[in-house]
C-alpha positions in Angstrom: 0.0 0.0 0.0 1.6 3.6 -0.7 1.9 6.2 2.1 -0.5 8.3 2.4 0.2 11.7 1.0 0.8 14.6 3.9 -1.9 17.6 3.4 0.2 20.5 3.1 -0.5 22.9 5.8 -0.4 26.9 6.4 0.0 28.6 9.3 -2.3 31.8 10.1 -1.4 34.6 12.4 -2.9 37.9 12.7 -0.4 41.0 13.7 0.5 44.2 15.1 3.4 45.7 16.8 4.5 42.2 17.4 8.2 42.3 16.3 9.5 41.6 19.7 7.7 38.5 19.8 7.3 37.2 16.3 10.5 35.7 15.5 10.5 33.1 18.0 6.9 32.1 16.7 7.9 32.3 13.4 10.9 29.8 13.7 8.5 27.5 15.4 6.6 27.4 12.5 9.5 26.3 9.8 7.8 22.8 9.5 4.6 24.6 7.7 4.1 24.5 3.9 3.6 28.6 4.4 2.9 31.4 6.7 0.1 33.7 6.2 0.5 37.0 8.3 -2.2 39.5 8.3 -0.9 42.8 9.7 -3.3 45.5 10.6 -1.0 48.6 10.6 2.5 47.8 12.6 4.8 50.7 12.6 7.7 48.5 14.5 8.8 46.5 12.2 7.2 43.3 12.3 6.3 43.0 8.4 9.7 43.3 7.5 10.6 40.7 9.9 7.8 38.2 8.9 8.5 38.5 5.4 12.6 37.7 6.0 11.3 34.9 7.6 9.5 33.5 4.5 6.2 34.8 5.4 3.5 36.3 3.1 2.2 39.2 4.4 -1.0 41.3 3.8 -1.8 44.3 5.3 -5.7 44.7 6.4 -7.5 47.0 8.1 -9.2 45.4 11.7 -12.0 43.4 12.2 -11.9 42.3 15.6 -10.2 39.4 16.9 -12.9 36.6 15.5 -13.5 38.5 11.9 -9.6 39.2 11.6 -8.3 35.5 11.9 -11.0 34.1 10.0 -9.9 36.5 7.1 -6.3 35.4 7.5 -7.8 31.6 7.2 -9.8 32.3 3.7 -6.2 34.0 2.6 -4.1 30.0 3.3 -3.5 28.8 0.1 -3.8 25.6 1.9 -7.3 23.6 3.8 -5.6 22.3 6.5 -4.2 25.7 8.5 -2.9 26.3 12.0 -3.8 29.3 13.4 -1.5 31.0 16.2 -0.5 34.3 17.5 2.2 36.1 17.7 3.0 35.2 21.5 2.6 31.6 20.8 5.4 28.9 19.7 4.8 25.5 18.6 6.5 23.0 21.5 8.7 20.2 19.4 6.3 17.9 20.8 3.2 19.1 19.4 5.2 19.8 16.2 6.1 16.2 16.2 2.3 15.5 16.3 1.4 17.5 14.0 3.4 16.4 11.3 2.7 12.5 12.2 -1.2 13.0 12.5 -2.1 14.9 10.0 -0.9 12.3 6.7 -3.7 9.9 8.3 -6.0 12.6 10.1 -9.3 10.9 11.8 -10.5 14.3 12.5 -11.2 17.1 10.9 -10.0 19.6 14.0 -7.5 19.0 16.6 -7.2 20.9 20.6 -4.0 20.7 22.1 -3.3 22.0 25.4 -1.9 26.1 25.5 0.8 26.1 28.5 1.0 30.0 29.6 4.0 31.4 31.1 3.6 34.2 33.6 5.4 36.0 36.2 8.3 34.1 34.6 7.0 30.8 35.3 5.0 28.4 33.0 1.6 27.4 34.7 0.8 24.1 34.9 -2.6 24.0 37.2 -5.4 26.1 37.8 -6.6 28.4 35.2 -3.4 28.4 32.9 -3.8 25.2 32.6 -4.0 22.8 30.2 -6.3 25.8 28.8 -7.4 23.4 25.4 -6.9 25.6 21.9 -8.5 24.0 18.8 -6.2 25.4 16.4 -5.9 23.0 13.7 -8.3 22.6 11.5 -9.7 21.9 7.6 -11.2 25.0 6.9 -13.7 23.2 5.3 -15.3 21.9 8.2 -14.6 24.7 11.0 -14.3 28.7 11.0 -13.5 31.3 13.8 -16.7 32.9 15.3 -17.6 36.3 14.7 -16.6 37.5 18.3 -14.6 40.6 19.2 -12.7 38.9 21.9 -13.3 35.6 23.3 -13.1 34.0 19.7 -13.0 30.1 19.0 -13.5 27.9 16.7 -16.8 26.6 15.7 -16.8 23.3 14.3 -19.8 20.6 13.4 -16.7 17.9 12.7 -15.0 15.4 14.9 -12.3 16.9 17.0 -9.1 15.2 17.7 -6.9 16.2 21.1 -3.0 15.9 20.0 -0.4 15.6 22.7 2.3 18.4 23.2 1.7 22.5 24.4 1.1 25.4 22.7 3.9 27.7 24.6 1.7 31.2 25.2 4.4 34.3 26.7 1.1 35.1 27.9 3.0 39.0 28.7 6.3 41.0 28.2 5.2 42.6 31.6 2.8 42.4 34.5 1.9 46.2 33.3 1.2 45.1 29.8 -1.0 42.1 30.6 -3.2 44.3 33.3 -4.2 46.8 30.1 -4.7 44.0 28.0 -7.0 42.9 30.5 -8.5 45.7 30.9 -9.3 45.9 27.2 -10.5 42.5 27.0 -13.3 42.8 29.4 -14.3 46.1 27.7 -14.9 44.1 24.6 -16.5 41.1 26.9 -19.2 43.3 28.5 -20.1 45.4 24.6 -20.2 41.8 23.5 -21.9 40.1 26.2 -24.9 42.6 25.9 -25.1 43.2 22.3 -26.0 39.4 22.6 -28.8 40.1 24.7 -26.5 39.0 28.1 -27.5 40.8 31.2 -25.6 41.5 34.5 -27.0 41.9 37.9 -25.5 42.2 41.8 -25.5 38.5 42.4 -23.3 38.1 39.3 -20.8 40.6 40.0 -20.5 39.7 43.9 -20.4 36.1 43.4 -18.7 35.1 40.1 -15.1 36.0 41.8 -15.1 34.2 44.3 -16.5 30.8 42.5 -13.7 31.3 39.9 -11.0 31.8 42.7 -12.1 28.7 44.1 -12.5 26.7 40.7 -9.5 27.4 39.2 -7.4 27.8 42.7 -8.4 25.2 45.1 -10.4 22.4 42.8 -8.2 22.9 39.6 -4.9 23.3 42.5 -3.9 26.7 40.7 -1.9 27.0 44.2 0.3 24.7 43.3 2.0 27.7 41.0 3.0 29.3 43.7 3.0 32.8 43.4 3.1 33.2 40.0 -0.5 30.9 40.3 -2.1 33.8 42.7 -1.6 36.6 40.8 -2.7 34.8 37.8 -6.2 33.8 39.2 -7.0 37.0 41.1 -6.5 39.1 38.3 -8.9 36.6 36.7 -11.6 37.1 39.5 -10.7 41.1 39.2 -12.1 40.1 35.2 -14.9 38.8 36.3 -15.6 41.3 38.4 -14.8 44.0 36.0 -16.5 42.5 33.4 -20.2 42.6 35.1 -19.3 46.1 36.4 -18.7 47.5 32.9 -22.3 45.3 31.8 -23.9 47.5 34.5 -22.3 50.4 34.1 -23.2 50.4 29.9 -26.8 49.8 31.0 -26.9 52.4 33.3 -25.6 54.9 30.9 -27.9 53.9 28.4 -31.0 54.1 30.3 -33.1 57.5 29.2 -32.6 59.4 32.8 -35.8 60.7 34.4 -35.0 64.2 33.3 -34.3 63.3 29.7 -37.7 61.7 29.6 -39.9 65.0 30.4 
């Protein structure tokens, strides 16, 4: 019987201002057919640098995080595609399989576990932890949602779990990652009510401290040390922030009694 021919396979990432990150990614990605970068406006550099790395890049104004990588996956000149970011790098393990699933693939999507390193130190319980990312995927069968933050996958196929991390440098600084935050659950609460979601007391008072002690105690996040308790309370500060912001929008867009007469 004659081997069975590998799919070729591109790998997606969408960018900006990521030069000080991208090359590592970028080398982790050598074992790909091609690399599609879409860049939505990076003044440091990082075009040049993906494109002496191989890389074809296309420059695209932004869509939102769901909109913008499933753009960048209708661009592959390939179905199979792996879609990573910038601050992500492909362990050897899951490279190795990677290239020894996908000549006989049983699925048509594959999660593999994201390992985030924070506070200098990769997590390996609690929340960061093993954090499945379905990432590979015929396009034929899956697409990215249409979310502004929060994206996945959506997939009607069978989905395969490969062995092997996706290494996230989840931040260059705990400074950096606390706006990022802060951005994210901006774009949580506009999404969460624009989809009808609604907030209330019992949801902002409560959803911290059920998260802390998911993720913390149950999913032994302590066992990260201290790295482990930053990570998890700035994710209960999310949750917190996130319903605040849902109330706060709702308030502000309530007619006042005074606009009414």
């Amino acid at each position: 019987m004659p081997p069975t021919q590998t799919p070729p396979l591109s790998a997606v990432l969408v960018t900006l201002n990521a030069a000080r990150q991208l090359e590592a990614c970028l080398r982790s990605l050598s074992f790909c057919d091609e690399i599609v970068v879409v860049d939505s406006g990076s003044t440091d550099g990082t075009i040049e640098l993906a494109q002496r790395h191989g890389a074809r890049v296309i420059q695209s104004e932004w869509r939102g995080f769901g909109a913008q990588k499933q753009f960048a996956v209708t661009l592959a000149a390939n179905d199979w595609v792996l879609c990573i970011d910038a601050d992500e790098r492909v362990s050897d393990a899951l490279q190795q399989a990677i290239t020894t699933t996908l000549p006989a693939a049983q699925a048509n999507a594959y999660r593999f576990a994201r390992c985030n390193r924070f506070m200098g130190r990769y997590l390996r319980h609690g929340e960061g932890y093993p954090d499945w990312s379905l990432r590979l995927f015929d396009r034929r069968h899956a697409r990215w949602s249409d979310d502004a933050v929060h994206e996945k996958v959506i997939t009607d196929a069978s989905i395969g779990t490969l062995p092997g991390d996706l290494l996230h440098e989840s931040a260059e600084s705990l400074d950096s990652y606390l706006a990022k935050q802060n951005r994210y659950t901006t774009l949580a609460a506009q999404s969460a009510l624009a989809a009808g979601k609604r907030a209330s007391i019992t949801k902002l008072l409560l959803s911290p401290p059920i998260r802390f002690i998911k993720f913390y105690v149950v999913r032994l996040g302590f066992l990260d040390g201290l790295p482990g308790l930053v990570h998890i309370l700035i994710g209960c500060g999310n949750s917190f922030a996130k319903y605040a912001k849902m109330l706060a929008l709702r308030t502000d867009s309530t007619p006042s009694a005074d606009s009414s007469q």
